[in-house]
C-alpha positions in Angstrom: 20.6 -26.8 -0.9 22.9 -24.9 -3.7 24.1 -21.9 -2.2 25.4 -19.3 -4.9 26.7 -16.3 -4.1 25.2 -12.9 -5.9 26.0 -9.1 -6.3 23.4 -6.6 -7.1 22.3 -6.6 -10.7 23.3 -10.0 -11.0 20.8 -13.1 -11.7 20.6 -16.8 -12.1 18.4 -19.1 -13.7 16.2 -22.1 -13.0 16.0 -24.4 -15.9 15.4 -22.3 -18.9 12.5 -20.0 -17.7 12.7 -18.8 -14.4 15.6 -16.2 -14.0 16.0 -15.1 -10.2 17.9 -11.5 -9.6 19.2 -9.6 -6.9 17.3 -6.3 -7.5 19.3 -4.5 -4.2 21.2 -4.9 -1.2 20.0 -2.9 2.1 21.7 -3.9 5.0 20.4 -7.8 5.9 17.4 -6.8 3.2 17.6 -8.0 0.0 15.1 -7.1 -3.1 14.8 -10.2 -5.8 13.3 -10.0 -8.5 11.6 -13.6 -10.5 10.7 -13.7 -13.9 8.9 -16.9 -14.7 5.8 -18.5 -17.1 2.3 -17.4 -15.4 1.3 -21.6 -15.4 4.2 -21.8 -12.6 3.2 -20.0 -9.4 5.0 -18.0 -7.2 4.8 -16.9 -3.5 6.6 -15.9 -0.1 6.7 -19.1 1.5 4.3 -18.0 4.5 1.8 -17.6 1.7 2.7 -21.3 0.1 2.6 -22.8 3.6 -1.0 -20.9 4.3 -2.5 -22.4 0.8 -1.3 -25.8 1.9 -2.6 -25.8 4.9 -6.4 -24.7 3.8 -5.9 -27.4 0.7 -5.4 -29.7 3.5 -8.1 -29.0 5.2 -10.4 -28.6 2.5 -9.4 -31.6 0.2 -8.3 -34.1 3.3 -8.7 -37.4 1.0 -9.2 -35.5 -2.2 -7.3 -36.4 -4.9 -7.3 -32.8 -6.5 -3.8 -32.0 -7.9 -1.8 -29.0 -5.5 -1.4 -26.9 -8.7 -5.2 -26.6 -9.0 -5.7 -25.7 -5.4 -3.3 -22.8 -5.7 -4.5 -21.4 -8.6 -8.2 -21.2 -7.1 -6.6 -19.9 -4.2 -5.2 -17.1 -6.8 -8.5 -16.6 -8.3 -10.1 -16.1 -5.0 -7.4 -13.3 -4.3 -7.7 -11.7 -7.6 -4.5 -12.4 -8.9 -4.7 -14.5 -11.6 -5.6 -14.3 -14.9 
């Protein structure tokens, strides 16, 4: 794991398109902010772990790629385009 260490305001970047900043610090709560391409999804990793576990139980076997699953999984929530 890279640990980097960030102020508020500040950002870093993934590859070329995904830029992660530090929107504010409140006490041990910090607000970040991700800019990156709609094709590459994002989510709060309770979210992530909930999607794999229904493609796992839905597709056991399957040979369905995991980027497919999640974006039905966004279309069932309304959140993609």
């Amino acid at each position: 794991m890279l640990v980097l260490t960030r102020k508020s305001n500040q950002s870093i970047m993934i590859g070329d398109d995904i830029e992660v900043s530090v929107l504010s610090i409140m006490g041990e709560k910090v607000r970040i902010g991700i800019q990156a391409p709609r094709d590459i999804p994002v989510f709060r990793k309770e979210v992530y772990l909930e999607i794999a576990q229904e493609r796992a139980r839905e597709h056991a076997g399957g040979g369905d790629s995991f980027r497919s699953e999640v974006d039905a999984a966004l279309d069932r929530m309304g959140r993609k385009s």
